[in-house]
N, C-alpha and C positions, 0 to 999 in steps of 0.2 A: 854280369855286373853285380855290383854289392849292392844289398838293400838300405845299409847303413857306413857312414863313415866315407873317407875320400873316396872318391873314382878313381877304379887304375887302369890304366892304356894296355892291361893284358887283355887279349880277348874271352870273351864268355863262356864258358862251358855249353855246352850244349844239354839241356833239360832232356831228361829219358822220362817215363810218363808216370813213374813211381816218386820222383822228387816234385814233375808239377802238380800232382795233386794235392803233398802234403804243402807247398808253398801257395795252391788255392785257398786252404783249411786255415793256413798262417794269415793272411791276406784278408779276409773272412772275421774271422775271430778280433783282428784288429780293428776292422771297421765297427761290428758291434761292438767293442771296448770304446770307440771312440763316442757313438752315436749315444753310448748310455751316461759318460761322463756328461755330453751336453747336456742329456734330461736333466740331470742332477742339477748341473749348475744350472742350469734354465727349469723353475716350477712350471714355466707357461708350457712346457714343452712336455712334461711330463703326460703318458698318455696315447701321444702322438704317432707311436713307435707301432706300423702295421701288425708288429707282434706282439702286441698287447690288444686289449680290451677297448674297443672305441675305437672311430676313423681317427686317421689322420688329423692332427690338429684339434681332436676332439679332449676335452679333458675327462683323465675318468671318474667315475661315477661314486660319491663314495660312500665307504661300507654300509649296510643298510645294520640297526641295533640287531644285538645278539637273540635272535630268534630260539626257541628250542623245539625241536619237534620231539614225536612220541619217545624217540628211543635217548632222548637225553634226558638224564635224569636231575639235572637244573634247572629244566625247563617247568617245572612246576614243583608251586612251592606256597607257601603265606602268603609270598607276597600278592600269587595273584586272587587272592580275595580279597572283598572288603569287609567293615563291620558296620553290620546293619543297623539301625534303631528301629525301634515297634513300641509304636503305644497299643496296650489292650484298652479300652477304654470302662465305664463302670458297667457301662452296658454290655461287654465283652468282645466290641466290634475291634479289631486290630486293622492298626494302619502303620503306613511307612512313614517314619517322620526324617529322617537321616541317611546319608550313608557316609562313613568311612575311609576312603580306597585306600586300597595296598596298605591292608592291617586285619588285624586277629587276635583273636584269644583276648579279649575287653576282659573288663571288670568295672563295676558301677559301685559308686555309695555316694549317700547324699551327706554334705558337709553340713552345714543349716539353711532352713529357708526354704527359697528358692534353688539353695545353689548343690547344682550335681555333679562329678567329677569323674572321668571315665579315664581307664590306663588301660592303653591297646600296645600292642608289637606294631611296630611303625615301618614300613618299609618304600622309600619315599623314591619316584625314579630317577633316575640320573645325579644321586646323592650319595653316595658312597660314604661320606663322613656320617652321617645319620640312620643308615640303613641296617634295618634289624636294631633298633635300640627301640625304648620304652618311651612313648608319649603319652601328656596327658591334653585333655579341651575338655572346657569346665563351659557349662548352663548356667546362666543365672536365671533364670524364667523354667524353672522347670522341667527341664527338657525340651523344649518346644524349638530352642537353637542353639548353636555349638559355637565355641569359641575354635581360630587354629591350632593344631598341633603343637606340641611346645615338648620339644625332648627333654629330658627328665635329667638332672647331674646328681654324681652317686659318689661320692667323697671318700677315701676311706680304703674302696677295694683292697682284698690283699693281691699282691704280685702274681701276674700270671691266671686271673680268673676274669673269662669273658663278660662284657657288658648284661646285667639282669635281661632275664627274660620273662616269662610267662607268671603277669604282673595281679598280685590280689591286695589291694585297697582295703583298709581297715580305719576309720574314725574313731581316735582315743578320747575319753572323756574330757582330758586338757587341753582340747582344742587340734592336737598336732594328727599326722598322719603318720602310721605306716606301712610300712612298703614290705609286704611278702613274695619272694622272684625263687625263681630256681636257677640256683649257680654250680658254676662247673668251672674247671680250671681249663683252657683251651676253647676253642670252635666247636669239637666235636665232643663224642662221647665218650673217646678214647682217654682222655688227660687224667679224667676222675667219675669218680660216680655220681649224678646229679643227684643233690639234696635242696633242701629249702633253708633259703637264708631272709633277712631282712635290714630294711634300713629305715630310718625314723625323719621325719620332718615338722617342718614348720608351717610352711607352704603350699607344700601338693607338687613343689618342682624341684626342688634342692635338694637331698637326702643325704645321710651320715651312715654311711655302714655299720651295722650291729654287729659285732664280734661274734664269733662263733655259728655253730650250725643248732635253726632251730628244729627240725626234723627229719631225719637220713633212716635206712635201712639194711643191715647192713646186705651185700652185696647185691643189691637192688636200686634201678631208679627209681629216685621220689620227684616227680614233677608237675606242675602243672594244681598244684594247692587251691583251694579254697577256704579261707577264716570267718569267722562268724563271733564275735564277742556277745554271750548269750549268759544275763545273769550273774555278773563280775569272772567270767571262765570263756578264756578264748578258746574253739572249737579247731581246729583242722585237718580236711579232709582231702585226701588225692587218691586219684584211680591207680587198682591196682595194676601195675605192668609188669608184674613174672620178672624172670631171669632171663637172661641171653645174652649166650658168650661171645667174643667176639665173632665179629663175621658172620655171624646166625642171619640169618633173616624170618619175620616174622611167619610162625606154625612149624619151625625148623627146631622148636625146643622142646625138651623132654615135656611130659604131660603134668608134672609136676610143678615146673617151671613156667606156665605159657598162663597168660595172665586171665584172672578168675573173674567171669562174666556178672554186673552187676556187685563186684566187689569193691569197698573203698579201704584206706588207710583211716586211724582218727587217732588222733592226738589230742589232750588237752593243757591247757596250762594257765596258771592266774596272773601271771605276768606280761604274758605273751612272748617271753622269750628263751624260757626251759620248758619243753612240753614233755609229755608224755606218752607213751603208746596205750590205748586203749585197745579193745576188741574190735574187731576189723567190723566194717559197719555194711549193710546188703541190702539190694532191690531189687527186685522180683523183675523177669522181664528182660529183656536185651537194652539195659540201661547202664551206664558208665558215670563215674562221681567225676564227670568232668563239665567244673561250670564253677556256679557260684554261690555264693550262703550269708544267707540275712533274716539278723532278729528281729521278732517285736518286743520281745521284755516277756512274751509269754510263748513262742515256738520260735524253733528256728525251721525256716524254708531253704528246701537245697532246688537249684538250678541245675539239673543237669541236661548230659546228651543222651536222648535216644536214638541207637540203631538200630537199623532195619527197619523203617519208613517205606510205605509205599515206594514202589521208584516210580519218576515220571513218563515214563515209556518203555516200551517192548526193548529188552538188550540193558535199559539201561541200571548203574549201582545203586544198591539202596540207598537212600538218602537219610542223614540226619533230623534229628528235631528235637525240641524242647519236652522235657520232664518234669515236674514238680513235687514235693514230697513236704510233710512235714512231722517234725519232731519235736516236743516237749525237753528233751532230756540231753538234743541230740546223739542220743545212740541206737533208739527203736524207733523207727520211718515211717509214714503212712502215707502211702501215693494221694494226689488230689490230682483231677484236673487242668489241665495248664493248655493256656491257648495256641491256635493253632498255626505254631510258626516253624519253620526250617530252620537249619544252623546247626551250631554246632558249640560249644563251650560260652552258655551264655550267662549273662548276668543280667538281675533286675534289681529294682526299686521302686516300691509304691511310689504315686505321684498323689500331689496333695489333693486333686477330687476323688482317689479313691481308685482310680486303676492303675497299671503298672506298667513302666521303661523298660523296655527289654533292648538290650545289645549283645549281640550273637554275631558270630561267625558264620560270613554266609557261602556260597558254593563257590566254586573257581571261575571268574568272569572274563579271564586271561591266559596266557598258554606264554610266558617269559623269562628268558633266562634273569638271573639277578646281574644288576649293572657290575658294568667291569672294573675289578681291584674290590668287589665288595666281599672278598674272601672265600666264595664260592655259597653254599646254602647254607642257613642258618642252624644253629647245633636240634631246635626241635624241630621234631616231624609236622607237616600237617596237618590241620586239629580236624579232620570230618571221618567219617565213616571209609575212607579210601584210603584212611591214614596207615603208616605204619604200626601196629597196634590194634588197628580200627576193626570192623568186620566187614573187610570187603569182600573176604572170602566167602562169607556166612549168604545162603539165599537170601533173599526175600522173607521175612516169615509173614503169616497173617496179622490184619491187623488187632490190636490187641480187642477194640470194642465193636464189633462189626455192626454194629446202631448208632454208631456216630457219623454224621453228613460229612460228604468228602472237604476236608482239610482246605482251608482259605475262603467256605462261602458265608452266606450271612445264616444259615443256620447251624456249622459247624460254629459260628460267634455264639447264638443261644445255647446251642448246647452248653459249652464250656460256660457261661453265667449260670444255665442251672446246675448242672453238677457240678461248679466251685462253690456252690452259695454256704457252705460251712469253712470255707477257708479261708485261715488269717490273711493270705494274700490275694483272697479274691477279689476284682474290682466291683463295685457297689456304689449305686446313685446313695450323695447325699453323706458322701466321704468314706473312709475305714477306719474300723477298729484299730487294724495295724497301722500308725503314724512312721516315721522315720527310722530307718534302724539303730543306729548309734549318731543321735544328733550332736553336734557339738556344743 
């Protein structure tokens, strides 16, 4: 008989055992073509099908978010930290007062007053239009509480260069603000070499692109800046990070090339927007000019990261922490004391009784890929000690002062009150010397 089309009064062939298998397989095949078209047209039914996922009639289950395990390398990243806040207080006690989630790499300065203004890398979940861009949440009491996130608009860009990143706040004396980032033409690092550029405001959320590049090197990245306006002369400093060519990965680079332990860039400029390269500026110590820099009119204080922190347990990487320094001239450094916090690229500001905001970058509290269409991971690396860059590779060393109380107790607090007691930024009952850095 015919499978298709009229019947005819001839009799049937007779099937040999090589035709009725492939007309089993035929037979077979049509069924599942039919069975799948109903899923389709039927949602309820989707699921249903014993050769899927679920009984019968069950609906499946659906995808759980983009997980990443160890061997994915978007599985960690910025986003999964957040940014901490710490008050030290005048007595030198540190507490938690804030946290951040899913952001990094802050920067602090106070506008006037009461009021404090923080710009972090924002990385928000299930937001893909927002993700990886600059936010700022401004205090009006001092730190004590945060306004929400408020992403930043940047006017201006030239064609073809990614949304600002790794964001340094600067208070001009006319009141306005601005905005020192590190731009790049593309996602990655491939497009161009990352330099520092800037954009000006009125606000603290609006910005206008500043033309031109305010400090590059040549075949070198410059990233990850801190500015300081000290004495009518804007300061700026970024860690150095060597050469590497493509495809290198980090210790893969000539020795000459591989970036210089405790060294920073320094630029300066009176305008703040032609600088100059100065003599490379240095700190003793497994310490990196990654963080932030704030005057009083008479020093400037740098924030940076220290590596090679105790680690917290047997196996585990050294951890980050806060450094402090200060300089008259900003070119020659003098270590101070700095309290006893973790993190990683931080920034502070005196508070008006006399101790200090600290917001840092704190350890990874999450293991997540970035949300889906959000371009895959952002063009900077990780800012801690595991970073690309970072010294993960580097042991443990000792700790630098082996008489200081383990790190977070209440006499690791005394300490750092008495050995800060001669610096501008130390906190002290009955207010500081140091008032605001650039108030408006």
């Amino acid at each position: 008989m015919r499978l298709f089309g009229p019947q005819s009064s001839e009799p049937a062939l007779p099937l040999t055992p090589a035709p009725a298998r492939l007309l089993a397989t035929l037979i077979l095949g049509i069924s599942t073509w039919c069975l799948a078209a109903q899923d389709f047209a039927d949602p309820s039914r989707r699921g249903a099908h014993p050769s899927r996922p679920g009984e019968r009639g069950e609906a499946r289950p659906p995808l759980p978010p983009p997980e990443g395990g160890p061997g994915d390398p978007r599985a960690d990243g910025p986003w999964n930290r957040d940014v901490i806040v710490y008050r030290a207080g005048p007595d030198g006690k540190v507490e938690k007062v804030d946290t951040f989630e899913r952001a990094g790499v802050p920067t602090i300065a106070r506008l006037n007053g009461a009021r404090i203004i923080v710009a972090h890398q924002h990385f928000p979940e299930n937001d893909v239009a927002d993700f990886d861009k600059v936010a700022v949440r401004v205090s009006e009491d001092d730190g004590k509480s945060w306004g929400p996130p408020r992403v930043i608009r940047v006017d201006g860009l030239p064609e073809g260069m990614r949304f600002p990143f790794d964001p340094t706040l600067v208070p001009l004396p006319d009141g306005r603000v601005r905005l020192y980032f590190t731009g790049n033409m593309g996602r990655g690092f491939r497009g161009s070499v990352p330099a520092i550029h800037s954009a000006i405001s009125d606000d603290g959320i609006n910005y206008a692109f500043e033309p031109g590049v305010r400090f590059a090197v040549e075949g070198r990245q410059v990233i990850d800046c801190a500015v300081a306006l000290h004495r009518g002369v804007f300061h700026l400093y970024a860690p150095h990070t060597g050469a590497r060519a493509p495809g290198q990965r980090p210790g893969e680079e000539a020795p000459e090339d591989r970036p210089r332990p405790g060294v920073g860039y320094h630029s300066t400029s009176e305008d703040g927007l032609n600088f100059t390269r100065q003599p490379d500026v240095q700190i003793e110590g497994h310490r990196r000019w990654l963080g932030n820099a704030q005057s009083d009119g008479r020093h400037i204080t740098f924030f940076g990261t220290a590596d090679g922190q105790p680690p917290p347990g047997p196996g585990a990487p050294p951890r980050a922490g806060l450094w402090m320094a200060t300089s008259p001239d900003g070119q020659n450094w003098e270590p101070v004391a700095s309290p006893p916090i973790r993190g990683a690229d931080p920034g502070a500001v005196t508070t008006r009784d006399g101790g200090l905001l600290v917001v840092i970058t704190g350890e990874p509290v999450r293991r997540v890929a970035p949300p889906r269409g959000a371009g895959g991971p952002p063009a900077q690396p990780p800012r801690d000690a595991e970073a690309p860059g970072g010294n993960a590779r580097r042991p443990p060393g000792p700790r630098e002062d082996i008489n200081r109380p383990l790190a977070g107790t209440e006499a690791d607090a005394r300490h750092y009150a008495k050995a800060n007691a001669d610096s501008e930024f130390t906190p002290r009952r009955g207010g500081s010397r140091c008032g605001p850095s650039r108030a408006a």
